[in-house]
C-alpha positions in Angstrom: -7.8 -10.9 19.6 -3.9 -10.8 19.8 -1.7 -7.5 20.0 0.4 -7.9 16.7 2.6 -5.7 14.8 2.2 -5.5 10.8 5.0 -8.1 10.5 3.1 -10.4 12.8 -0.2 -10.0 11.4 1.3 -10.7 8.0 2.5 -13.5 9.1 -0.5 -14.6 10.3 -2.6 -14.0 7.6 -0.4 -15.7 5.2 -0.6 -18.7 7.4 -4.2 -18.6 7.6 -4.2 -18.5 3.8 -1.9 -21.1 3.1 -3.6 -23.6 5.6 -6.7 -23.0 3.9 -6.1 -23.5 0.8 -3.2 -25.5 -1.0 -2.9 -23.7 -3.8 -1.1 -21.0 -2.2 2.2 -20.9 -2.7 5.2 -18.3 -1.1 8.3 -17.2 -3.2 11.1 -15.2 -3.0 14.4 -14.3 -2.3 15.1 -15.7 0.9 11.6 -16.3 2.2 11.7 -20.3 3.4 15.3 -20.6 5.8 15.5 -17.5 6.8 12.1 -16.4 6.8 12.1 -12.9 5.0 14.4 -10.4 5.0 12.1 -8.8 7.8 10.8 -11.9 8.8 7.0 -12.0 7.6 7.2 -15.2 6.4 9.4 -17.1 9.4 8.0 -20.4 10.4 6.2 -20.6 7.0 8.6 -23.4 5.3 9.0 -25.3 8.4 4.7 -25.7 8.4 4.2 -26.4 5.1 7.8 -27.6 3.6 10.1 -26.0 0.4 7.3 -27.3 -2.1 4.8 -24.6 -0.8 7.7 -21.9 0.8 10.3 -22.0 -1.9 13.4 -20.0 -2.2 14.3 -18.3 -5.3 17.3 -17.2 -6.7 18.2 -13.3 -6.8 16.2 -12.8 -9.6 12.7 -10.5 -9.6 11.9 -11.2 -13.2 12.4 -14.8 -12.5 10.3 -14.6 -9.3 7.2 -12.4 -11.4 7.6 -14.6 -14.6 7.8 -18.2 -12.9 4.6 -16.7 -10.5 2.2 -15.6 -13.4 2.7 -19.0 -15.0 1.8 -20.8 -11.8 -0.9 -18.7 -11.2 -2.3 -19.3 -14.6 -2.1 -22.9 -14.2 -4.3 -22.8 -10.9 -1.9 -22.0 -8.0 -1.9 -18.7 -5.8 1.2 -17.5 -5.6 2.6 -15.1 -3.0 5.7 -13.7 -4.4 8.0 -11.2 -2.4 10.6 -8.8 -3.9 12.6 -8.0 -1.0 12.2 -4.1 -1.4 10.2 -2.2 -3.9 12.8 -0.6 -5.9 14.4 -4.2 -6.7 10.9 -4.6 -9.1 11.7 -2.7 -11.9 13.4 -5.3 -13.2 10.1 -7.5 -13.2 8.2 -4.3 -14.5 7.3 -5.8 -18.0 6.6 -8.9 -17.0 3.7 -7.3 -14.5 2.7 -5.1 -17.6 3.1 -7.1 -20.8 1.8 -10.4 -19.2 0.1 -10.3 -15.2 -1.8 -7.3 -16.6 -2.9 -8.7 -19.5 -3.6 -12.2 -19.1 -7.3 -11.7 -19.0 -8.1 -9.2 -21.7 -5.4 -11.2 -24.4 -6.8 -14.8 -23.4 -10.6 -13.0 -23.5 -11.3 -14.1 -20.2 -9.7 -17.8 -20.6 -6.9 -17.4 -18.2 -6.9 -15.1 -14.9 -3.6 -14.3 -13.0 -3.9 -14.8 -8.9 -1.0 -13.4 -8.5 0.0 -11.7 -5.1 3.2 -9.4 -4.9 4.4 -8.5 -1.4 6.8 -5.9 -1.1 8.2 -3.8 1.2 8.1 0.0 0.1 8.8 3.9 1.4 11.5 5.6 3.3 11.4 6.7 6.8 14.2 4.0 8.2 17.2 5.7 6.9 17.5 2.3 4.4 19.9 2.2 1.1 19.6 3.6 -2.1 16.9 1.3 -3.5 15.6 0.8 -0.3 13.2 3.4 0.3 11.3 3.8 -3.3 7.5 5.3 -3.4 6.8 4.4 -6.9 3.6 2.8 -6.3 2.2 5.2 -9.2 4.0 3.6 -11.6 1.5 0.4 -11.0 -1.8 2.4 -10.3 -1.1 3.9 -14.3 -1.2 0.0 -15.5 -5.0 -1.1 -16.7 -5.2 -4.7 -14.9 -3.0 -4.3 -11.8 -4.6 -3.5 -8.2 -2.5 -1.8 -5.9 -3.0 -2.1 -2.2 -0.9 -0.4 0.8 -2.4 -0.6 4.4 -0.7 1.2 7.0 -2.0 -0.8 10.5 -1.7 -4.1 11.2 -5.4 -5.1 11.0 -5.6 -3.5 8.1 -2.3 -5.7 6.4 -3.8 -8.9 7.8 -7.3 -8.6 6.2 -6.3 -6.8 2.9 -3.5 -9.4 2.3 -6.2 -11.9 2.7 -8.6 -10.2 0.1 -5.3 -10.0 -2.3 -4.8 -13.6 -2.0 -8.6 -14.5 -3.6 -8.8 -11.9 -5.4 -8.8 -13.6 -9.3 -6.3 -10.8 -10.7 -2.6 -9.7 -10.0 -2.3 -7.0 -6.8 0.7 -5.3 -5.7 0.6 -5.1 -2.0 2.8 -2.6 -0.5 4.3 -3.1 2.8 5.8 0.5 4.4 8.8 -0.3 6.0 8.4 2.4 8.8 5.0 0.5 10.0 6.7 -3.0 9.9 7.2 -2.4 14.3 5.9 1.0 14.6 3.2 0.3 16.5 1.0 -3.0 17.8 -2.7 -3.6 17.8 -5.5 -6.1 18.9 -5.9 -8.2 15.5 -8.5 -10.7 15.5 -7.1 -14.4 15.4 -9.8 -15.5 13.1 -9.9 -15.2 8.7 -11.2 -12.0 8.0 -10.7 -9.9 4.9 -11.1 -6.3 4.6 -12.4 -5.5 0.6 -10.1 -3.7 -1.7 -11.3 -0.7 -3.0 -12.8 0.6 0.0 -11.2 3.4 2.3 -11.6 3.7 5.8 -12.0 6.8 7.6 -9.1 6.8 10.7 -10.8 10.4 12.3 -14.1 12.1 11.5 -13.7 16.0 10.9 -15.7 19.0 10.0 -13.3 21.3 8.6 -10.7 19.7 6.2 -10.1 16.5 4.5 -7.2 14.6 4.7 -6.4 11.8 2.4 -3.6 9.7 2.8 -2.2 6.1 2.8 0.8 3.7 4.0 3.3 5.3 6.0 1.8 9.1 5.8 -1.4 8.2 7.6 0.4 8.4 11.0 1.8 11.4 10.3 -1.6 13.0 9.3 -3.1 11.4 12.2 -0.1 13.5 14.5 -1.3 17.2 12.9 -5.0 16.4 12.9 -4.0 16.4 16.9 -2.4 19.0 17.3 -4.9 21.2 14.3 -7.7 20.6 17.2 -6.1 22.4 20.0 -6.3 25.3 17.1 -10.3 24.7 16.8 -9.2 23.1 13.3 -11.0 19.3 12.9 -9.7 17.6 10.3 -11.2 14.6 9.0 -8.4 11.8 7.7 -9.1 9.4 5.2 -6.8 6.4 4.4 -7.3 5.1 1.0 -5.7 1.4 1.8 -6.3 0.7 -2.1 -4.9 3.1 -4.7 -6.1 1.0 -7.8 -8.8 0.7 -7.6 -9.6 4.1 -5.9 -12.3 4.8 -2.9 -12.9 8.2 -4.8 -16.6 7.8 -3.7 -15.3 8.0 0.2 -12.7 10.9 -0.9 -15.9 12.8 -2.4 -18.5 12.5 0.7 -15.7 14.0 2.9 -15.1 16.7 0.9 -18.8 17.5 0.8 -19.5 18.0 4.4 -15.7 19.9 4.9 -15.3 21.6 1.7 -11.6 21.5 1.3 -9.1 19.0 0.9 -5.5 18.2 0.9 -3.9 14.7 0.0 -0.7 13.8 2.0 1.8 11.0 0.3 5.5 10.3 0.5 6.0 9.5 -3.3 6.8 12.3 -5.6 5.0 15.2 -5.8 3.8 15.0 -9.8 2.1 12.8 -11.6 1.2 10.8 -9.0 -2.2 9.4 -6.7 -2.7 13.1 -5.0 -2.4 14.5 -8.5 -5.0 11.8 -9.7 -8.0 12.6 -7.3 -7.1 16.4 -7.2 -8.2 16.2 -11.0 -11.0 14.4 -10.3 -12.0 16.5 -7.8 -11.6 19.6 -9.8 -13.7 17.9 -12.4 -16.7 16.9 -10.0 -16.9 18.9 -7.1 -14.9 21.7 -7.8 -18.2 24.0 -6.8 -18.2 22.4 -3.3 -14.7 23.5 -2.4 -14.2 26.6 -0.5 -10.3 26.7 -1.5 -7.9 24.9 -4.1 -6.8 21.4 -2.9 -3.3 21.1 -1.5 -1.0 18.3 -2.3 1.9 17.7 0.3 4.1 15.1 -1.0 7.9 14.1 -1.7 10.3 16.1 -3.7 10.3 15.3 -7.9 13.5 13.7 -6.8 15.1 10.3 -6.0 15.0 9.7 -2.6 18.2 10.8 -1.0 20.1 8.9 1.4 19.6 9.1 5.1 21.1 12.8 6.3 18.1 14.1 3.8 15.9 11.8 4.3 13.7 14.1 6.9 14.1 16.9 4.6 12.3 15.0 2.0 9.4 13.1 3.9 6.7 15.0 4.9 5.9 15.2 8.6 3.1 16.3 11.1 4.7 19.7 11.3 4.8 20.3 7.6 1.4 18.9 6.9 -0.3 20.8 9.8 1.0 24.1 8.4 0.0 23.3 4.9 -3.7 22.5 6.1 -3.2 26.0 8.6 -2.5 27.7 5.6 -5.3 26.1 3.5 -8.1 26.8 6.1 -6.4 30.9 5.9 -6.9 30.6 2.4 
């Protein structure tokens, strides 16, 4: 075991990939010399050389479309877009083509096709910078959508990712890059997308959250049991697919739920197992389920940037307010 931060246990779990196997590949903007923009893939090139570690041009559709086709041909490419709102420019060829590979080639061709980016606000970053659209991928049939929020958690997701036989988006919150270290083992290990873990047992309330929020619910649950209120946090780790059977056996034994993300407030993940919720166990909740998210608004730049996040404050008084209800 080694104390690591989420950049270093990234780092270490794409070298642990990329010795194992020499069909996996690392491209991006800036990802060989330099070693990332936040440096999760430093020392990477000067292993395994600019035919395995390549650096791309500034160009995300190029990056997505040259990674599908070397993915279809055999490889395992890890691609990075340097911040998450810099994809939307390799949005159709994720949709039209990674997504699709399978079903149009009738299970002839799959896509292994890893995309690392780093995603939400919290670091006072540019426009661009701080983007929480991972909904935008969870609504696309085909795509898998990961976003751990501790560093043992990045290390063995990014290694399921990596074998997994079909295209996942892995986002990286940029607030958890050095928030906090951890003991992470040294050895392989991967952690199976599509399963939640549960970061605090609870009696009262469920809390369900991922990536950069999970702290932050972590923070109220605290300070809700010096009110007698136990709150039982869930982090989803995968959004597509979704750990609704976790999500559902917590709300059994607490009987109320709210869901905590950064990204907007409609339309999004919280709004997705709220309606499934409603439509299953709607007779086992003792009070509606609360969503505490962004604004339905870009994100603003930094002097706002508190006012739009939620926090431990704000999501300890919606779950006060929920357990009065």
């Amino acid at each position: 075991m080694t104390l690591m931060n989420m950049i270093q246990a990234l780092n270490a779990g794409l070298f642990g990939a990329m010795q194992a196997d020499d069909s996996v590949l690392v491209l991006g903007e800036d990802v060989g010399l330099n070693g990332g923009v936040f440096r999760v893939t430093e020392g990477l090139q000067k292993k395994f050389g600019p035919d395995r570690v390549i650096d791309t041009p500034l160009a995300e559709s190029a990056i997505v479309g040259a990674s599908i086709g070397l993915a279809i041909k055999g490889f395992r490419p890890v691609a990075e877009i340097q911040f998450s709102g810099f994809a939307y420019s390799a949005f159709e060829q994720l949709v039209s083509h990674a997504a699709r590979i399978r079903n149009r080639s009738r299970g002839k061709f799959s896509c292994p096709l890893v995309v690392r980016s780093p995603c939400s606000g919290g670091v006072r970053a540019l426009e661009h910078h701080s983007e929480s659209m991972e909904a935008l991928f969870c609504h696309v049939p085909g795509l898998k959508v990961v976003m751990p929020s501790t560093p043992s958690d990045a290390k063995g997701l990014l290694a399921s990712a990596i074998i997994d036989p079909d295209p996942v988006l892995f986002f990286e919150p940029l607030k958890l890059y050095r928030l906090k270290k951890e003991e992470v083992s040294e050895d392989h290990y991967e952690i199976p997308i599509g399963k939640a873990r549960l970061v605090r047992p609870g009696k009262h309330v469920t809390v369900v959250s991922y990536g950069s929020m999970v702290p932050e619910c972590e923070k109220a649950a605290l300070a809700l049991s010096e009110k007698g209120i136990e709150t039982e946090v869930l982090d989803l780790r995968s959004l597509s697919p979704l750990d609704f059977a976790a999500v559902q056996e917590s709300v059994k034994h607490t009987n109320r739920l709210a869901i905590v993300h950064e990204a907007p407030y409609s339309f999004g993940v919280g709004a997705e197992i709220a309606a499934r919720i409603a439509e299953r166990n709607v007779l086992e909740l003792d009070a509606p389920v609360v969503r505490i998210a962004g604004l339905d608004a870009p994100m603003p730049l930094s002097k706002l940037e508190e006012a739009y996040l939620p926090n431990a404050n704000r999501i300890a008084f919606e779950i006060e307010k929920l357990m009065n209800f």
